[in-house]
N, C-alpha and C positions, 0 to 999 in steps of 0.2 A: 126433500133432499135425496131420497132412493131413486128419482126420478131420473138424477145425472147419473147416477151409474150404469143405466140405459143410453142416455142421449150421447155422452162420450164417447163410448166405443164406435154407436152407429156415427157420430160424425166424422171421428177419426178413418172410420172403416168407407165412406164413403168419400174423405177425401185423399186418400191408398187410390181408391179407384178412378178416382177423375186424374190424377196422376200418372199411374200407369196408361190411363186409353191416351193421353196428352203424351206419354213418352211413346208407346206405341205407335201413335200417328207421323213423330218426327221419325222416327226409324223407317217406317214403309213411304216414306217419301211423300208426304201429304203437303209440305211445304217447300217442295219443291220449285215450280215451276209457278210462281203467285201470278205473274204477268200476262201470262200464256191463254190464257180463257179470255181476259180484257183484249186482246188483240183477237183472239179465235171468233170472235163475235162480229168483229168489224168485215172480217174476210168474207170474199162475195163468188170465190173463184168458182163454188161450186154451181152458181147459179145461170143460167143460161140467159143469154139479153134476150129483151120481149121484142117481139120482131110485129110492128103494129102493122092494120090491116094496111093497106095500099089507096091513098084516095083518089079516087077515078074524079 
């Protein structure tokens, strides 16, 4: 039973902490833009078209 006098605090204390880095992450803007990497992937502007050999 001494056992929970340990296990509460640390679970208590480690769920303080997943709390705060979750409240952390909406502040700095982590959830911003959700869409924006699903479309960033699809975009091709940066690549050059392949210009094949020439067939003779």
């Amino acid at each position: 039973m001494t056992v929970l006098l340990y296990l509460v605090p640390i679970a208590l204390g480690l769920g303080l902490l997943g709390l705060a880095a979750f409240l952390w992450s909406l502040r700095s803007g982590q959830y911003e833009d959700l869409d924006g990497a699903a479309v960033r992937i699809l975009d091709d502007s940066d690549v050059e078209p392949h210009d094949p050999a020439p067939r003779a």
